[in-house]
C-alpha positions in Angstrom: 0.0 0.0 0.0 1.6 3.4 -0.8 0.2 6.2 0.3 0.6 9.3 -1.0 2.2 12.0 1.4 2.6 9.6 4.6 6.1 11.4 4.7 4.6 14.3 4.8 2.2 13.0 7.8 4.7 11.8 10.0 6.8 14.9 9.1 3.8 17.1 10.5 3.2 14.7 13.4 6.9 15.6 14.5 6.5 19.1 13.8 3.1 19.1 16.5 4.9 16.8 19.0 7.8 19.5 18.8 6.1 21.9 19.8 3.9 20.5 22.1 7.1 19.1 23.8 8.4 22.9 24.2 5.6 24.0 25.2 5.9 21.7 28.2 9.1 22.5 28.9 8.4 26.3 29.0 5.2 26.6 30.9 5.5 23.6 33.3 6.7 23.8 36.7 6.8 20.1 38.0 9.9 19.1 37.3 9.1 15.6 36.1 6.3 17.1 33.8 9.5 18.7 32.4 11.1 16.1 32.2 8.5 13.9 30.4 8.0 17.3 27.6 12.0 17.2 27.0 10.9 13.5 26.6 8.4 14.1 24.3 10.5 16.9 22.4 13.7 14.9 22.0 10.8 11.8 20.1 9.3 14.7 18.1 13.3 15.0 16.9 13.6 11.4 16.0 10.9 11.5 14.2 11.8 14.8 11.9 14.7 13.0 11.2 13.4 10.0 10.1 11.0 11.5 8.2 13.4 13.7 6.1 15.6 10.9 5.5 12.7 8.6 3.9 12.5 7.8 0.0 9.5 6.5 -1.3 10.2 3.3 -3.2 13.6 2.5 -2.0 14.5 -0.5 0.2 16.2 -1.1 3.4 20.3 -0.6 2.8 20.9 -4.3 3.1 22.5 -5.6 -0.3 20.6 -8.3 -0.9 18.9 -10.4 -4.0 16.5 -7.5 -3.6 18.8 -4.9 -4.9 21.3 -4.9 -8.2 24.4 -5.0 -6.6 25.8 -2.4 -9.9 23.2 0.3 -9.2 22.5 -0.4 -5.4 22.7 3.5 -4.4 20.0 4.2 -6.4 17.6 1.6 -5.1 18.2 1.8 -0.9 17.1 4.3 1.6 20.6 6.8 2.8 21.1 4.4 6.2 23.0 7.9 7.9 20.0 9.1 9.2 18.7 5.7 10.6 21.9 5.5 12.5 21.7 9.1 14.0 18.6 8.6 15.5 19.5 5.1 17.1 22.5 6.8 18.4 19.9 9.9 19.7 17.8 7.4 21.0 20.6 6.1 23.2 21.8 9.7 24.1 18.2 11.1 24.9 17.5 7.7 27.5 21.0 8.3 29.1 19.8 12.2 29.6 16.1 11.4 30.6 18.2 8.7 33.2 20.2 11.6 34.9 17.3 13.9 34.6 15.2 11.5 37.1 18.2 10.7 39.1 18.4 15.0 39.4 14.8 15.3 40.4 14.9 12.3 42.6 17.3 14.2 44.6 16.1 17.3 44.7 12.7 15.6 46.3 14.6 13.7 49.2 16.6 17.3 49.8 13.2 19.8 49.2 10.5 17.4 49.4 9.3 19.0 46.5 9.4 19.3 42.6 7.9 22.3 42.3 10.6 24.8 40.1 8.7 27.9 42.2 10.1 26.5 45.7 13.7 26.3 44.8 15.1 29.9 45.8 18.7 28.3 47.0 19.9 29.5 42.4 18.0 32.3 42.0 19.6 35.9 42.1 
């Protein structure tokens, strides 16, 4: 089934979730509601990414029986962006990891998570 314009779908669904995801991180003050927008941002990311790097009726970049090994770069998908988001993917878990172990202890200091209670940083 090929649909025409899914790119362009996916491309806009990225675009929403990016902004949605800044939104969150601007206007929230829970810091685990933060958290879960940079979350949502750094997805909204992968997906751009992966969107832009799709070609319609190309094939995965494994040289196969599928693809003429004489014209192969004309027949499989650029496999550069697929590997930058698997290695953003890896990144953004790592960061989201030291994010909750931040806010973990800033609740057993503060007892709370709320971004208005911390005045111990501000001017």
């Amino acid at each position: 089934m090929n649909l025409p314009g899914i790119e362009y779908l996916s491309l806009g669904l990225g675009i929403v979730l990016f902004l949605a995801g800044l939104w969150g991180i601007i206007h929230q003050k829970n810091i685990i509601k933060i958290i879960i927008s940079f979350s949502v941002l750094d997805t909204s990311i992968h997906l751009i990414l992966v969107s832009i790097g799709y070609m319609r009726n190309r094939t995965a970049p494994i040289i196969d029986s599928a693809v003429s090994k004489t014209d192969a770069a004309s027949q499989v998908v650029d496999p550069l962006p697929q590997a930058l988001v698997l290695t953003a993917i890896v990144i953004g878990v790592g960061i989201t990891a030291l994010m909750l172990t931040y806010a973990l202890k800033l609740f057993n200091e503060k007892g709370t998570l709320e971004i208005d209670k911390f005045k111990s940083l501000k001017w």
